[in-house]
LUMDRENTI-354375 format. One record per residue (C-alpha): residue number from 1; x, y, z. Coordinates in steps of 0.02 Angstrom, whole numbers. Layout:
<rs>
{NUM, {X, Y, Z}}
...
</rs>
This chain:
<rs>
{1, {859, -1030, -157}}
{2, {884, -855, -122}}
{3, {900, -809, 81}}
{4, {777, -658, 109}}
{5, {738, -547, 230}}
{6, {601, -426, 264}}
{7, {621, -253, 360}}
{8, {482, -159, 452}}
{9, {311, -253, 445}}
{10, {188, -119, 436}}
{11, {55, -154, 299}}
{12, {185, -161, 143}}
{13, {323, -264, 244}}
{14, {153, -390, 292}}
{15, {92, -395, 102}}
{16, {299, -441, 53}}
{17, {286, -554, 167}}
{18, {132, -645, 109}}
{19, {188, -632, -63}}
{20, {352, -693, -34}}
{21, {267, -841, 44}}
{22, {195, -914, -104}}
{23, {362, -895, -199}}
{24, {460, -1063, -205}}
{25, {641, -971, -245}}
{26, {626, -896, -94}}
{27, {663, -930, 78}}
{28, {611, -770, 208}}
{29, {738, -807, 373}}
{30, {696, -648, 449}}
{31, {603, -508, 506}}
{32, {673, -364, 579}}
{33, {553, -252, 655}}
{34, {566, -175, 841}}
{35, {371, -118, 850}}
{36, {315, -287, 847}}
{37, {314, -466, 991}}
{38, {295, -593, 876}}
{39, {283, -651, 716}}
{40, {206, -829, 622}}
{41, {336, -963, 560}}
{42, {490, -840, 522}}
{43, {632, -766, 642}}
{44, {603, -600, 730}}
{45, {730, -471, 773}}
{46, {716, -316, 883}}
{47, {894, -265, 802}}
{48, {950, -241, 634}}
{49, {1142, -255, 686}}
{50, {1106, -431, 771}}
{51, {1016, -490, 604}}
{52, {1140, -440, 501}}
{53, {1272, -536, 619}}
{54, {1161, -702, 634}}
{55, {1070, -722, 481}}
{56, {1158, -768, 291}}
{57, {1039, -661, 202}}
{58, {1070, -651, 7}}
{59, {933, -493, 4}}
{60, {822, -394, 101}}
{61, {662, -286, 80}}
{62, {663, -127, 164}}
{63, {497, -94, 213}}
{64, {529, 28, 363}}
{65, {481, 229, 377}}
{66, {567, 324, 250}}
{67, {678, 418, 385}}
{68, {746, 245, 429}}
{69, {792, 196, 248}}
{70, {987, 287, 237}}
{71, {1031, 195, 387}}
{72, {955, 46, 370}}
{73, {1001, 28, 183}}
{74, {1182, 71, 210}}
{75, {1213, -57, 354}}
{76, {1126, -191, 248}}
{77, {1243, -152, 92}}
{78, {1398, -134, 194}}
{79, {1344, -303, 228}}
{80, {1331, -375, 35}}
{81, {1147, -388, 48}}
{82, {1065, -339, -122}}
{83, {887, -228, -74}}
{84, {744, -179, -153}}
{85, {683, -5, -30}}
{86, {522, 36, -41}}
{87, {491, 207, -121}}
{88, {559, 324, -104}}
{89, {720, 245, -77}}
{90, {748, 416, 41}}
{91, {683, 563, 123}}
{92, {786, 683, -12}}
{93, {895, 666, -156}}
{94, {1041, 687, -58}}
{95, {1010, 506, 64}}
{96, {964, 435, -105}}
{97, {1142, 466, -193}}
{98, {1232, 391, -17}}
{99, {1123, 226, -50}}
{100, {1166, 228, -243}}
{101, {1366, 260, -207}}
{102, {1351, 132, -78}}
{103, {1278, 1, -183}}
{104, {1404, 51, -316}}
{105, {1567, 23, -201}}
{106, {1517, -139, -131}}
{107, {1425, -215, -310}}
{108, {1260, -233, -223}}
{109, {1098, -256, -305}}
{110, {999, -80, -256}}
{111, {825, -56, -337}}
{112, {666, 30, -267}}
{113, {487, -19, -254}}
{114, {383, 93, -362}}
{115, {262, -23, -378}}
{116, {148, 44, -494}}
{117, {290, 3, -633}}
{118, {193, -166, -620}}
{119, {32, -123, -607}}
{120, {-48, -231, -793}}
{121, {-128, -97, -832}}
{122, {18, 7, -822}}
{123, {114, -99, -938}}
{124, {-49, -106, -1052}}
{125, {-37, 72, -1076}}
{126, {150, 109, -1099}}
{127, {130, -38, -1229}}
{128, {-12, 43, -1331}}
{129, {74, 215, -1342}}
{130, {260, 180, -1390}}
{131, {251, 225, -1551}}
{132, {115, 354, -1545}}
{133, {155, 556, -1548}}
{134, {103, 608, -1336}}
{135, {-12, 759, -1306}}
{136, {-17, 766, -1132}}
{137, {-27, 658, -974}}
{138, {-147, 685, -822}}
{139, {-157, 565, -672}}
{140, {-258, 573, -529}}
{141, {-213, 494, -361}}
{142, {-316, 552, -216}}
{143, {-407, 474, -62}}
{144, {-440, 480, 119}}
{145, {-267, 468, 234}}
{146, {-204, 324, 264}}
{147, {-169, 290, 484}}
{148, {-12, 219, 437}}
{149, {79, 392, 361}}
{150, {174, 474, 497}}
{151, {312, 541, 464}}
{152, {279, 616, 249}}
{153, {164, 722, 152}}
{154, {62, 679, 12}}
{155, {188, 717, -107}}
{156, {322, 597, -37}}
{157, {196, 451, -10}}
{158, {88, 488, -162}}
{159, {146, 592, -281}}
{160, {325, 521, -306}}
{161, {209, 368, -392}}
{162, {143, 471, -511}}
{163, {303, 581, -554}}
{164, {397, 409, -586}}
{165, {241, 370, -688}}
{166, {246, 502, -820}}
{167, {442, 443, -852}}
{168, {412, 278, -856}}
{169, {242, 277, -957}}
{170, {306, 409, -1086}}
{171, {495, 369, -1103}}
{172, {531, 576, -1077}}
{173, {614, 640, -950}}
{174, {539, 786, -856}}
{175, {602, 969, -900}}
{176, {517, 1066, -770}}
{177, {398, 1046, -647}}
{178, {286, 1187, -553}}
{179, {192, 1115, -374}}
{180, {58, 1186, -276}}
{181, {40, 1131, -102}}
{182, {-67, 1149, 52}}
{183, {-94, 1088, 227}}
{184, {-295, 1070, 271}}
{185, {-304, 924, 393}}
{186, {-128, 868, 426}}
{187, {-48, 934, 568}}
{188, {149, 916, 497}}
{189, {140, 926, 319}}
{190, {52, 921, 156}}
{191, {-102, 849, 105}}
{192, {-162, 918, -64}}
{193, {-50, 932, -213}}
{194, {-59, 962, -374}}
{195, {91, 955, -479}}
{196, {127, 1025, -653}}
{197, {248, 952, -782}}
{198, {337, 981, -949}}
{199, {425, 854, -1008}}
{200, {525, 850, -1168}}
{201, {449, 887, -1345}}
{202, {337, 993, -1262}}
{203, {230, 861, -1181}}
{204, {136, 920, -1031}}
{205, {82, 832, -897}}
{206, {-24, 880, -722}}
{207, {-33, 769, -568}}
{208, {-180, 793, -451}}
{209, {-167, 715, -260}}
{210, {-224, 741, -103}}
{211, {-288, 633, 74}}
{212, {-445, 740, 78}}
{213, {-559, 653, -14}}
{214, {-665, 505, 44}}
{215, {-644, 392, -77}}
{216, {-488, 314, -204}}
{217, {-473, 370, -356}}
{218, {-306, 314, -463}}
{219, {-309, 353, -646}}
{220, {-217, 411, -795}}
{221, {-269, 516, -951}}
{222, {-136, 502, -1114}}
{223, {-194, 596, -1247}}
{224, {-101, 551, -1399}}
{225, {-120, 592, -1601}}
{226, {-222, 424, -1626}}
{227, {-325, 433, -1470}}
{228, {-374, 452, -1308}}
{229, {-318, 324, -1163}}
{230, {-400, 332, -977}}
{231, {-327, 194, -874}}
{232, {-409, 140, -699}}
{233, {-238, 89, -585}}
{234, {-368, 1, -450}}
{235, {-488, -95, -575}}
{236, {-330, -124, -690}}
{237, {-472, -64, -836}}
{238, {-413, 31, -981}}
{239, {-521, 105, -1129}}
{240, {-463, 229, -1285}}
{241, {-574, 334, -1362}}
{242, {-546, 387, -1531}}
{243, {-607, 480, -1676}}
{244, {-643, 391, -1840}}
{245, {-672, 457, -2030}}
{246, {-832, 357, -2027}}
{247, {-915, 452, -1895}}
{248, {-902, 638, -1902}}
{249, {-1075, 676, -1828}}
{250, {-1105, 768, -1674}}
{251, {-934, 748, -1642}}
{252, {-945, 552, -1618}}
{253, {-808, 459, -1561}}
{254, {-748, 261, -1575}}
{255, {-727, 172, -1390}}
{256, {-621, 20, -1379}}
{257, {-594, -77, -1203}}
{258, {-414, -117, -1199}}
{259, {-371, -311, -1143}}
{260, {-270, -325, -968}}
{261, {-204, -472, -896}}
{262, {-230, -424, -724}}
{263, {-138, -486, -562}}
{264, {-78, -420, -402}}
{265, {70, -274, -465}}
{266, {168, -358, -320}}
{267, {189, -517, -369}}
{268, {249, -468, -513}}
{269, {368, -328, -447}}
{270, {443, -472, -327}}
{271, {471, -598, -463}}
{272, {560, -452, -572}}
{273, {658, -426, -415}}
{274, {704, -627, -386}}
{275, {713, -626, -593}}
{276, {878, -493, -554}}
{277, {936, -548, -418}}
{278, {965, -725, -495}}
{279, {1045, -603, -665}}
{280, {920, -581, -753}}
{281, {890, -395, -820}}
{282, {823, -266, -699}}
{283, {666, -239, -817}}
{284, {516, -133, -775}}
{285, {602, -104, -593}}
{286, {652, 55, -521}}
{287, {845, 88, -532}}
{288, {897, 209, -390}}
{289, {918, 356, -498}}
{290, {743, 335, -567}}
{291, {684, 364, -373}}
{292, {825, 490, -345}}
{293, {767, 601, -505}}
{294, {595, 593, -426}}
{295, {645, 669, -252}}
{296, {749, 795, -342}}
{297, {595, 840, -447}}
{298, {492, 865, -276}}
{299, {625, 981, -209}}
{300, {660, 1080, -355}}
</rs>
């Protein structure tokens, strides 16, 4: 039975917590969160020093603001506790390599929560284009703001899901990026991106985001030398169009609705975490440099 803890309980730390609830190789002893009087059925703490001192925690979820994760994350590793941060696992690439060094001196377990990594549609897509020759990626992420973003722009809460995306999806690392930003409703920072990419063998890529429009919207476009993939991330929905030699009239094209196995992208990301945390291999999760390459992208 591995000893958890979750940190922070804003809406992600309450969904960990729920999932983590139906998970029988898991036992959740605390919850560390000074914003909050009480909690159902598990442990609170005010303090993250006292927790740490109190509580034999195997592994933690950091769930807190991302100006909180450096400290937090490094107190919890000095510790031995393996942790999966939510992204980004920093508020710049430079906090990010002090949580991956740290991890490295004391053989901790350090992984971040780019969730979308799970998302079946996600894997449905990477799966249907690995051996295929890539054109070009588009994804769109965009929707009203969310109450609970403080202290980030759009690119730090939103985009760095979609720049992990295009690496993870395509297998290519990113060559250059060029980002266009503005402020229209935020009063501290950004709130409409959009983000173009070139990734290795001239694959190119564009990222569209922004909190100014009144509805969600999460998709991606691949187009690839065999066909066309669009890929809804909220429906988990996935169709390619393609051309075939049969039909050359008018331009006609062949549509095919892709089978997904769908499921909640979090209970999957948590069992891949329990999966390495008991040995297994880290899988489809987020190693620190993938989240570190991401912030460095952002502030290049």
């Amino acid at each position: 039975m591995i000893k958890m803890a979750v940190i922070g309980v804003g809406v992600m730390g309450k969904n960990h917590l729920r999932v983590l609830g139906t998970m029988n190789r898991v036992e959740v002893l605390a919850v560390c969160d000074p914003n909050i009087d009480e909690i159902h059925a598990v442990k609170l703490y005010h303090d993250i020093d006292a927790m740490l001192s109190e509580e034999p925690i195997d592994a933690a979820i950091l769930a807190a603001p991302t100006f909180l994760h450096k400290e937090i994350g490094l107190k919890c590793m000095e510790k031995g506790v393996d942790l999966l941060i939510e992204k980004p696992i920093a508020s710049n690439s430079q906090d990010g390599r002090e949580l991956r060094d740290c991890a490295n001196r004391n053989g901790t377990k350090l992984v971040v929560g780019h969730i979308e990594r799970h998302n079946p549609v996600v894997i449905a897509l990477k799966d249907e284009i690995v051996d295929k020759e890539i054109y070009s990626v588009n994804i769109t992420r965009i929707g009203p703001i969310p109450p609970r973003i403080s202290d980030v722009g759009v690119l730090t809460d939103l985009s760095v899901h979609d720049i992990d995306l295009i690496r993870f999806v395509t297998g290519r690392e990113i060559a250059e990026t060029k980002i266009f930003k503005s402020q229209k409703i935020q009063h501290h920072h950004e709130d409409n991106a959009i983000i173009a990419v070139r990734l290795e063998n001239d694959v190119v890529g564009n990222i569209t985001t922004n909190w100014l429009t009144p509805f969600k919207k999460r998709v991606i476009e691949v187009s690839t030398s065999e066909g066309y993939y669009e890929a809804d991330l909220i429906n988990q929905s996935m169709n390619e169009y393609s051309s075939s030699k049969y039909i050359d009239i008018n331009h006609s094209y062949l549509v095919r609705n892709c089978f997904v196995r769908k499921g909640e992208p979090l209970f999957f990301e948590l069992t891949a975490f329990l999966d390495y945390l008991s040995g297994g291999p880290i899988g489809h999760l987020a190693h620190a440099d993938d989240s570190i390459r991401t912030l460095e992208l952002l502030e290049s």
